[in-house]
C-alpha positions in Angstrom: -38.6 46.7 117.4 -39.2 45.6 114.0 -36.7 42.9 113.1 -35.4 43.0 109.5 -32.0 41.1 110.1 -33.1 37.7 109.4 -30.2 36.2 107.1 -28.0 37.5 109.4 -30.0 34.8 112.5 -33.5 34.9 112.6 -35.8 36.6 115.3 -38.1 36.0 117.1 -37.7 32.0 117.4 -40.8 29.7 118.0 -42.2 29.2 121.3 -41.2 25.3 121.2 -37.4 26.2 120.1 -37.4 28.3 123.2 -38.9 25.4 124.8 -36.5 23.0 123.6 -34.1 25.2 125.1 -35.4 25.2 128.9 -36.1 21.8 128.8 -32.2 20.8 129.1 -32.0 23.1 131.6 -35.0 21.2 133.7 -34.1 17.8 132.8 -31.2 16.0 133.7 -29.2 15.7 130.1 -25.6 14.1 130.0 -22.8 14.6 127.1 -24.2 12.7 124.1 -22.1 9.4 123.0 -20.0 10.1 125.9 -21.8 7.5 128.8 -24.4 4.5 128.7 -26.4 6.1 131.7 -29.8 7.4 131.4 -28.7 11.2 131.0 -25.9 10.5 128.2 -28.7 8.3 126.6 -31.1 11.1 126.5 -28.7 13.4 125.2 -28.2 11.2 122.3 -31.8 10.6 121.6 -32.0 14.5 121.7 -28.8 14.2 119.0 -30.3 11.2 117.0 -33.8 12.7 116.4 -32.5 15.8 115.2 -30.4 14.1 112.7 -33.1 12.1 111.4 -35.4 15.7 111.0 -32.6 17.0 108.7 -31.6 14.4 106.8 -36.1 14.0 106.0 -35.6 18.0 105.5 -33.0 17.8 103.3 -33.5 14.5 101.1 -30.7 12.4 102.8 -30.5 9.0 102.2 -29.8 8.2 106.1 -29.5 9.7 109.2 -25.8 8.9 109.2 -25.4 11.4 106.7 -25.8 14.0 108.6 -23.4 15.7 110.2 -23.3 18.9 113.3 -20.7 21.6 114.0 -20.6 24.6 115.0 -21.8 26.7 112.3 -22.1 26.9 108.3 -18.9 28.4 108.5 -17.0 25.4 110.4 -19.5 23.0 107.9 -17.6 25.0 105.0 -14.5 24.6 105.8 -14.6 21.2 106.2 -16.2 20.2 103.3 -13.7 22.6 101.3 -10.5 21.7 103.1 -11.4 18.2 103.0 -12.7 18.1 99.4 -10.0 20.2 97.5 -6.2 19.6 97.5 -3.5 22.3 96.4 -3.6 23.4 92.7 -6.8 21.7 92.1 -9.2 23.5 89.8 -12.4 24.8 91.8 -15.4 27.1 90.0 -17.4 29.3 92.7 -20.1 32.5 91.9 -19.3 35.5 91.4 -21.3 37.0 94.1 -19.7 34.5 96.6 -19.5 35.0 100.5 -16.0 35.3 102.1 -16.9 31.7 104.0 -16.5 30.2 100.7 -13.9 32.0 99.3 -11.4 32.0 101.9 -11.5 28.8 102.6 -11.0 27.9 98.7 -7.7 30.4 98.6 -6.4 28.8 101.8 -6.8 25.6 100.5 -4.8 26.7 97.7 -7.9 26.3 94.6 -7.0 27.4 91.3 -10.4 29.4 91.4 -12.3 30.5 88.3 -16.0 32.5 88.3 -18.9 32.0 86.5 -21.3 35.3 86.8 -24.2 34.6 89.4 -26.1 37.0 88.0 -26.4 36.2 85.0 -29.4 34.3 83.5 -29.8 30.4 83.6 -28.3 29.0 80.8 -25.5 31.5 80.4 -24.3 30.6 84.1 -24.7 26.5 82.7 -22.8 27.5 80.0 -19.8 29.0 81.8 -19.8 26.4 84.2 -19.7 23.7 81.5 -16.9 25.5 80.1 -15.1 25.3 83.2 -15.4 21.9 83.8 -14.2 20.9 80.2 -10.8 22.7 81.3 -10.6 20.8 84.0 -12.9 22.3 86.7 -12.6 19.0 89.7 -15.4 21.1 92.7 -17.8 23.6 92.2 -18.8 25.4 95.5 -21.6 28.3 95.4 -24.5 29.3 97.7 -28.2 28.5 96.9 -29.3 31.7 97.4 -27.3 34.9 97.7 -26.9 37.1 101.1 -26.9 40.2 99.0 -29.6 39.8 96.4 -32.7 38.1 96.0 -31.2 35.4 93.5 -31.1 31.7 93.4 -28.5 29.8 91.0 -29.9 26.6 88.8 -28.4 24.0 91.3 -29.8 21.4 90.0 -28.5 21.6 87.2 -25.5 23.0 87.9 -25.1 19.6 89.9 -26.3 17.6 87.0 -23.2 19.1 85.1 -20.8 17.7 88.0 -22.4 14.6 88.0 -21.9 14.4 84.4 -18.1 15.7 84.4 -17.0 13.7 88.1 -16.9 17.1 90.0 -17.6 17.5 93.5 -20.4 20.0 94.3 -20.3 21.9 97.3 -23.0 23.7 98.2 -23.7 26.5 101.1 -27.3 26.8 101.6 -27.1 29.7 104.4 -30.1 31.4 102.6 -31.7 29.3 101.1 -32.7 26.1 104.2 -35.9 26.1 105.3 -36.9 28.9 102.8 -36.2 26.4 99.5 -37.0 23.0 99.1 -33.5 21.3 99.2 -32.5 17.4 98.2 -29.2 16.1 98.2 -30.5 13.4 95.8 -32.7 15.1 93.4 -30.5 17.9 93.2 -27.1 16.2 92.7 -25.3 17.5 95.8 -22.1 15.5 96.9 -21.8 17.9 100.3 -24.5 20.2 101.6 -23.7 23.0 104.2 -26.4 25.1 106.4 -26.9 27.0 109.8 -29.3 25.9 112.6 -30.1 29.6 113.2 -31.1 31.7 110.1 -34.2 29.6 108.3 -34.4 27.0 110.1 -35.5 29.3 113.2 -33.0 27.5 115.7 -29.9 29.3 117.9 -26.7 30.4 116.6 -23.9 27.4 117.6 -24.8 24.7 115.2 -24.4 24.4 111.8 -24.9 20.8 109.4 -23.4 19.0 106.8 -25.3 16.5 104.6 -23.2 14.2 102.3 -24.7 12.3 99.6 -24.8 9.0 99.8 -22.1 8.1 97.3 -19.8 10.7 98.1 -16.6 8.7 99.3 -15.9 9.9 102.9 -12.6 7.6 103.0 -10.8 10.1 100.9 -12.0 13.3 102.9 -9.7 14.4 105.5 -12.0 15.8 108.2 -11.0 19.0 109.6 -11.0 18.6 112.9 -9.9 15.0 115.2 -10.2 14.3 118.4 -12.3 11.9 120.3 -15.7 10.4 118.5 -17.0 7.8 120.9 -16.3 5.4 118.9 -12.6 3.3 118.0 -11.0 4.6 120.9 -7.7 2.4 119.8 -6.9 3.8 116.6 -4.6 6.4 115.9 -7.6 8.1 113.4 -11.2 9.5 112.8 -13.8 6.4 111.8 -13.7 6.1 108.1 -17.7 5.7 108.6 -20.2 8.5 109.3 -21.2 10.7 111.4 -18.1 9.9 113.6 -15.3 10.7 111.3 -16.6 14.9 111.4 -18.0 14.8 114.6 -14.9 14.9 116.8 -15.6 16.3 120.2 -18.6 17.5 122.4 -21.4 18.5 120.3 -23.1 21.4 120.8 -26.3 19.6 122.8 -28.4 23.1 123.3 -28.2 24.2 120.1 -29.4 20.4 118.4 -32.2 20.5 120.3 -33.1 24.0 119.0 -32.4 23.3 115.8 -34.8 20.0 115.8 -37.7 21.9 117.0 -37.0 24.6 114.7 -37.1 21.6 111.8 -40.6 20.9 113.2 -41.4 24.4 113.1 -40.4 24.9 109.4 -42.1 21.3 108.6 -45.7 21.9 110.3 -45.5 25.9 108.6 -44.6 24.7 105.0 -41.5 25.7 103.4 -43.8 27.3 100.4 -45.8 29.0 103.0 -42.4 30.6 104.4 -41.5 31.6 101.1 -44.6 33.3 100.0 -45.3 35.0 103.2 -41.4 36.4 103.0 -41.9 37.5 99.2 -45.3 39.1 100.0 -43.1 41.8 102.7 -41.0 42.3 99.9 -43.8 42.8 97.2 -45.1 45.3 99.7 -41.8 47.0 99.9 -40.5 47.6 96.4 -44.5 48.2 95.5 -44.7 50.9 98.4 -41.4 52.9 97.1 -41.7 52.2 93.3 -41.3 55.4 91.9 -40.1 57.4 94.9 -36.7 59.0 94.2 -33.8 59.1 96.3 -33.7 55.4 96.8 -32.0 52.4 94.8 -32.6 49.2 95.1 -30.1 46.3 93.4 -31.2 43.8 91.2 -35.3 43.8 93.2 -37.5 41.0 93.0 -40.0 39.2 95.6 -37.7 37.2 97.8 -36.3 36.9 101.5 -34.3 40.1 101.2 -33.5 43.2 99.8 -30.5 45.7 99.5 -30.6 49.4 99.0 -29.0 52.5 99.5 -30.6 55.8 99.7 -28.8 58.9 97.7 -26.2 61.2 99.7 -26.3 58.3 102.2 -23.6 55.9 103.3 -24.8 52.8 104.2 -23.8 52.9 107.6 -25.8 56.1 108.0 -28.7 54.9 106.5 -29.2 52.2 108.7 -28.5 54.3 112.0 -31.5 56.3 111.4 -33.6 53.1 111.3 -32.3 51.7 114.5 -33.1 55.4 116.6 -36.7 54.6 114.5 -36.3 50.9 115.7 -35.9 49.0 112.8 -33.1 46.3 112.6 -31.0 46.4 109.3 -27.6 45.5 108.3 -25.2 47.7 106.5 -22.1 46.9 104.6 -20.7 44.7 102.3 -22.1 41.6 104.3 -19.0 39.8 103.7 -19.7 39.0 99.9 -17.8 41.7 98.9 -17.8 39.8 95.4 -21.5 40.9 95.1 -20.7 44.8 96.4 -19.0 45.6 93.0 -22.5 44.9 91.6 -24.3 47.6 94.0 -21.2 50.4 95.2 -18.4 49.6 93.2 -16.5 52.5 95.3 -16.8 50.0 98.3 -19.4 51.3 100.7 -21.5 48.7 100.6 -25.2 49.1 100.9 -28.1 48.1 103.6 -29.6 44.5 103.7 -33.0 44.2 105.2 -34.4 40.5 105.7 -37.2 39.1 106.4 -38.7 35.7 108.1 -41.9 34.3 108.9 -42.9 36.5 111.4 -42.7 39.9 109.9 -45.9 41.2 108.5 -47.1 43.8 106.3 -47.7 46.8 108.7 -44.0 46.3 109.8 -43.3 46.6 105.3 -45.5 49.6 105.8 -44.0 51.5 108.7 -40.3 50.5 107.3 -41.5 52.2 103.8 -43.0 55.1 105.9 -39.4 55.7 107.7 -37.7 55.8 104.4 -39.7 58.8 102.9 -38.9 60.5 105.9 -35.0 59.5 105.4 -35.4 60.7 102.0 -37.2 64.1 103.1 -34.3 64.7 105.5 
């Protein structure tokens, strides 16, 4: 099987994430924060030293500042929910995924758009626009899910700095593949997944505040017990405990932190090139062959095509019965569809991760003559 489904969870994991994984099953590991004996101990050491790895990974000021839950999803919706009130001015991409939007229209955002695909300084300037009419959050994604685009965030952050906005910001395709800093890069709230680039299991996402961001006022989204104040009627105002209500997912940490040491020991840069180079030797491969569109190409992570007469759906069917792993749809960014089908059909993501290589590119490009031939 040749995997090409990697922003969707990555595949195959590393042999010491799998490791990590076993080795709770071997060892005696209690519920972590929840017990002084040597097993509940453990399982917080297991919990602390992940959370120092990602907040060194991602430029955080603390360990503290780093909070688990279940997924990027859950991370977005508390940083949204908690971050934005009712009728309160937000500014998001065009090319958006639906775990940004919804959350902003259930929180009741008056949402404006600036155009992710446009080039650098016309997305600043839109932005800046924004915020000068009032504009109190921006929320937007590092990287897209669709294309193979990245948005200015530092500066975009610099601009909210500048104007007292919160930024939000969902890196689901862009950790472990980009280098990331809360600090440098002027993000208030910071959301990722354990199991896409950072090579750990699906169950866990983070959230990394920066260090001034003012917790007090955010509302976490879920309560419940923290291990901590166990007379008061409310979450901790201090971190991690007032967004960590609950059991935390003990498994998944552990796969995330060896995942983090994975990504670390490989190089982030290294990751990145050796992703763009399966991508350079896809859109090199079929440059020029007819019957086959591909939206807004450039070396990068991913890529998203369609092939003529071809619904997206059908398209990738024939690579799986060729075994080859692709998604097709809108891939919940239905935003970024009206840039590739506008009739709604979507097209077919293919993704890549550190362990593809270049004969996989090859056969995939060798499959899709054959598609077209058909």
């Amino acid at each position: 099987m040749i995997y090409f489904d990697n922003a969707a969870t990555s595949w195959p994991k590393p042999r010491a994430v799998e490791g990590a994984v076993k080795r709770l099953f071997r060892e005696p590991y209690g519920n972590p924060g929840r017990g002084g004996h040597a097993a509940a101990m453990r399982a917080a050491e297991t919990v602390y030293r992940a959370r120092v790895k990602a907040a060194e990974l991602f430029g955080a000021k603390g360990p503290h500042l780093v909070c688990f839950t279940g997924g990027c999803t859950e991370s977005l919706n508390a940083a949204i929910s908690g971050a934005v009130r009712y009728g309160m001015k937000v500014m998001t991409g065009t090319t958006e995924h639906n775990s940004v939007i919804r959350p902003l229209i259930r929180a009741g955002a008056d949402i404006s758009y600036f155009d992710s695909l446009s080039d650098e300084e016309t997305i600043l300037e839109q932005v800046r626009a924004g915020l000068l009419l009032g504009v109190s959050a921006v929320v937007c994604a590092w990287a897209s899910n669709v294309f193979p685009t990245v948005l200015p965030i530092r500066r975009i952050g610099a601009l909210c700095r500048e104007h007292g906005a919160v930024f939000i910001v969902d890196a689901a395709q862009a950790a472990g593949i980009y280098d990331i800093n809360v600090d440098t890069d002027n993000i208030d709230i910071l959301c990722a997944p354990a199991h896409k680039g950072l090579y750990g299991v699906t169950g866990c996402g983070i959230t990394v505040f920066s260090e001034g961001y003012d917790v007090r006022s955010h509302p976490p989204l879920t309560v419940g017990g923290s291990g901590a104040d166990p007379y008061t009627a409310y979450m901790p105002d201090r971190l991690p405990e007032r967004f960590e209500a609950g059991t935390l997912p003990l498994l998944p940490i552990a796969a995330l932190s060896a995942g983090i040491d994975f990504v670390r020991s490989t190089g982030i840069a290294a990751i990145r090139a050796h992703e763009e180079s399966i991508s350079a030797a896809i859109l090199d491969s079929l440059s020029g062959v007819s019957g086959v569109t591909f939206y807004r190409p450039s070396y990068g992570p991913l890529l998203c095509f369609n092939i003529d007469g071809k619904a997206p759906e059908e398209t990738a069917a024939l690579l799986d019965s060729r075994g080859i792993c692709a998604r097709a749809g809108m891939h919940c960014a239905p935003g970024a569809h009206k840039y590739t089908a506008p009739d709604g059909s979507g097209a077919v993501r293919i993704s890549f991760s550190v362990f593809n290589t270049e004969e996989e590119a090859e056969y995939f490009c060798d499959v899709i003559k054959d598609v077209i031939r058909l």
